[in-house]
N, C-alpha and C positions, 0 to 999 in steps of 0.2 A: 495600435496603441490602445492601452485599456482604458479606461474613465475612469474617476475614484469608485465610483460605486463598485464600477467591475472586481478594483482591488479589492474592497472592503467587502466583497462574496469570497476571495479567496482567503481573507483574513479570517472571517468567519467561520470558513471550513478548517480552519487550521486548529483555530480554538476548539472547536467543538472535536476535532480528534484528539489534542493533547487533555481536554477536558476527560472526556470516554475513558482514554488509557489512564491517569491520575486518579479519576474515579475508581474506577473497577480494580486498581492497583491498591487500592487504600481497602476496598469491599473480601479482599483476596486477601489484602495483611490481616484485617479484620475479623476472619473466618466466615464473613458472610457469602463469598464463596469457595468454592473446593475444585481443584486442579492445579494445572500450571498456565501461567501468561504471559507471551513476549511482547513484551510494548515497542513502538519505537517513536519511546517520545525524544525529539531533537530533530526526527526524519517528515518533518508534516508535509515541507515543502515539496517532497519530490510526489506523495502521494496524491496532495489538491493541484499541482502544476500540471502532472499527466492526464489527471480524470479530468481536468477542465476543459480541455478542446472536445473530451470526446459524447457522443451520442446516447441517448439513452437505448439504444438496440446496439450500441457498440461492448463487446467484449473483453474483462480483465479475467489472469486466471493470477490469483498472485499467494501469498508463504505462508509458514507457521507465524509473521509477523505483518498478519495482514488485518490489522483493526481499520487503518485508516485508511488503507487503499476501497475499502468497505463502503466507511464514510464518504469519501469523494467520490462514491460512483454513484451515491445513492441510497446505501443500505439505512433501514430505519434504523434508528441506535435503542429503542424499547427493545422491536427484535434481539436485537444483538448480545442486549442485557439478558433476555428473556432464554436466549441458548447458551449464556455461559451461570446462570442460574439453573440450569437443566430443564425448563418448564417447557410444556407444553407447543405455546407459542411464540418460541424461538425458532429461528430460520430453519434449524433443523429438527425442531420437534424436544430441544434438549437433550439430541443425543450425540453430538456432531461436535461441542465447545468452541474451546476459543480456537484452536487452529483448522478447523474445518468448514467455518461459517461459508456457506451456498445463497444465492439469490438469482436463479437464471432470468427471473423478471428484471431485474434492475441490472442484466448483463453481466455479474459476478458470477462465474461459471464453477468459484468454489477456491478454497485455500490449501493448498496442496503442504505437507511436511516434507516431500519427498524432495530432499534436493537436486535443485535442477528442474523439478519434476515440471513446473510449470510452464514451461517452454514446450513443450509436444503435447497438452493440452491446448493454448494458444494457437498453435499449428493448427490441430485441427478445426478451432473455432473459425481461422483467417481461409482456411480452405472451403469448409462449409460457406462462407460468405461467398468467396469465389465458385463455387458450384452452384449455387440457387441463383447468381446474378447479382447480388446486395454490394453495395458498397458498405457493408459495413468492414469495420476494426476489429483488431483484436492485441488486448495489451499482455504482455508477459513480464510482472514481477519475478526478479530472482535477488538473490544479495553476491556479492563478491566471492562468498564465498562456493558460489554453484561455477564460478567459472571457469575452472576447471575442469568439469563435468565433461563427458563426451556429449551428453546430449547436446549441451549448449552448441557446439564444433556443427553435431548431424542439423539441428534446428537453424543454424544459420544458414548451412550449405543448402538444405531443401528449401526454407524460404527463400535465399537468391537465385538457387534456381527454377521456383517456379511464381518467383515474382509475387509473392504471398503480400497481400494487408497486414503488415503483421509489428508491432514494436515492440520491441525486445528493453527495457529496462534493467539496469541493473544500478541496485542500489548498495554503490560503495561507502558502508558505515564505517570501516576500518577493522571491524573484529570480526572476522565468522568464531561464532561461542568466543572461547576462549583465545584465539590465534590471530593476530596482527596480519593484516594484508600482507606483510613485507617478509612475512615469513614460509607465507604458502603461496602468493605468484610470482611468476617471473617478469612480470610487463603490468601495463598499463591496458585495464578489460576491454576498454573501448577501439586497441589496437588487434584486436584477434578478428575482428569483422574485415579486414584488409584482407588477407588472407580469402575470405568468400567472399570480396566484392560485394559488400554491403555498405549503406551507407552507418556510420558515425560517426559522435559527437561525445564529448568530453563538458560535463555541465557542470554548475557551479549548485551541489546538490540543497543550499541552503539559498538559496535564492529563489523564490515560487515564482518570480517574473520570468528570471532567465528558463526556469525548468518549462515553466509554458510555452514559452517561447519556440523553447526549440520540441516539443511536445507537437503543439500544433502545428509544424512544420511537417515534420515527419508523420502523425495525421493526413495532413492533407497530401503527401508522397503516397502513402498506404492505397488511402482512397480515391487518385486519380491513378490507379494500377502500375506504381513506379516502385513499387516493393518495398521491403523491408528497411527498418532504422535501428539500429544500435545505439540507446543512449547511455551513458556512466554518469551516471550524477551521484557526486561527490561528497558525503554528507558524514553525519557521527550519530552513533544510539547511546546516547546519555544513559540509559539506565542501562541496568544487567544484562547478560542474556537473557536471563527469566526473571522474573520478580522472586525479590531473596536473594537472588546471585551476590554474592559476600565481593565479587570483582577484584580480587585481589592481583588479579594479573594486568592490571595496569592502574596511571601513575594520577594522582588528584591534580597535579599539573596537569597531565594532556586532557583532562574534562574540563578543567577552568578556560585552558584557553579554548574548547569547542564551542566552551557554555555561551562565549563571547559572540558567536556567528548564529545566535541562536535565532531560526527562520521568524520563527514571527515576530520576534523585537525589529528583525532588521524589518522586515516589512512596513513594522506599524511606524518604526523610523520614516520611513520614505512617506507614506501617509500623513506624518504628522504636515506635510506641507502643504495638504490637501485637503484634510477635514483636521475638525475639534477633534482634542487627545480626549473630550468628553464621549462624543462618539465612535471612540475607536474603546475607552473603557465601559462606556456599555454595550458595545458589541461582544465583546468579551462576557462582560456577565450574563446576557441572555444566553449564547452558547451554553455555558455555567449551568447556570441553572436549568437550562432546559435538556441538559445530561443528565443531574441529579433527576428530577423530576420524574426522565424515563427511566433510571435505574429503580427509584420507587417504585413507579406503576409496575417494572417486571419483577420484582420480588414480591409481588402479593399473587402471582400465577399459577397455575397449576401444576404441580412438578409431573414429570414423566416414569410412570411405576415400570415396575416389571412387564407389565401387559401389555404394553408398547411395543418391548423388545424384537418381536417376531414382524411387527408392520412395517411396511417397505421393503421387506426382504423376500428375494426369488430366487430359485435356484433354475438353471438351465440344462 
């Protein structure tokens, strides 16, 4: 059972990802930066419920919609401004953006666009742990839409069979791009892991309680050598595909009634029984502000010239 405080660390995280994405979504309409951005703002909860049980030497490898999985592991959000501004000192030097952001210090092993892709990165993370002795973790970001993937199929069947650390997420928003879950699968994701004898679970993706919940269950399976967890947490991505996305393939109905399940209203619901709504509104605003502030501090950084382009790079 959490304490209020405990909740109000996850509420915390919650704000400061939806703050990040809202941010940097307004700095992109703005022209203050240049690229493309997938936010998933609606989706806080499944990203601070997962990274909350876990370690700071425990491993994520999560998407091209991966701000907040970022945030909840740890990533500093100046950094984060600071590589999708192109600068210098940004996680990757400013040359890496919004879908590639890395931190193997903070366990974030990198944001993969390849669908699927992040599942046989994880693998290897949960196997290295298992060969050096470590009990650590290793978390595997994908969206609904990778589930079909062979890899997901080969990635479950080698973690059950060799008993891998390893939790498999997937985060059912209902659209891959443009396409309605109900159009491109045949079942329900979390029933495919039956098939490899793995364990799953069916989560209520707007809930950060329940998504902990069962997080740190499956956590603690990993890390007392009982293998692999399959979670589906069930959730919606209020915005576009990308920031701009005109959305015209679906209905202001089906966003209103999602808007309604929205994770950290419900949360701060359940809180209000627990603390002042004054404190739960200024948590909110320092989150706030303390986004703006490092979006400021990384827009006065040094951008990354041409002369960079050749560092970090080897040939074999």
């Amino acid at each position: 059972m959490l304490s209020a405080e405990e909740k109000l660390g996850l509420y915390r995280t919650m704000c400061e990802i939806r703050a990040f994405e809202e941010h940097a979504s307004a700095l992109l309409q703005g022209g203050d930066l240049a690229g493309n951005l997938h936010v998933s703002i609606g989706q806080e909860a499944v990203a601070t419920g997962v990274c909350s049980p876990l370690r700071h030497d425990d491993h994520i490898v999560t998407t091209h919609r991966g701000h907040g999985h970022c945030i909840a592991k740890g990533g500093d959000v100046e950094r984060m401004f600071a590589e999708l501004y192109g600068h210098l000192d940004g996680y990757c030097k400013g040359r890496a953006g919004s879908m590639h952001i890395a931190d193997p210090a903070s366990g974030i092993l990198g944001a993969t666009a390849i669908v699927g892709g992040s599942l046989g990165m994880a693998m290897g993370a949960a196997f290295s742990a298992r060969a050096l002795g470590a009990d650590r973790v290793a978390v595997a970001f994908f969206g609904e839409g990778a589930a079909a993937q062979g890899s997901v199929h080969e990635a479950l069947n080698l973690a059950a069979l060799w008993k891998l650390p390893v939790l498999f997420c997937c985060e059912n928003n209902q659209w891959a791009e443009l396409t309605h879950v109900s159009d491109h699968l045949s079942g329900p994701v979390h029933e495919v892991a039956a098939a490899h004898r793995v364990e799953a679970a069916l989560v209520d993706g707007n809930d950060v309680l329940a998504v902990r919940e069962a997080a740190a269950a499956a956590v603690a399976r990993a890390r007392a050598g009982e293998g692999p967890t399959l979670l589906e947490c069930e959730t919606y991505r209020r915005s576009g595909h990308y920031v701009g996305d005109p959305e015209t393939y679906r209905s202001a109905e089906e966003k209103v009634a999602w808007e309604a399940k929205d994770p950290i209203l419900r949360l701060a619901a359940e809180l209000g029984g627990e603390l002042a709504a004054e404190r739960l509104q200024a948590t909110e605003a320092e989150a706030r502000a303390a986004v703006v502030a490092a979006a400021e501090r990384a827009s006065r950084g040094t951008p990354t010239g041409p002369e960079q382009l050749l560092e970090d790079v080897y040939a074999v």
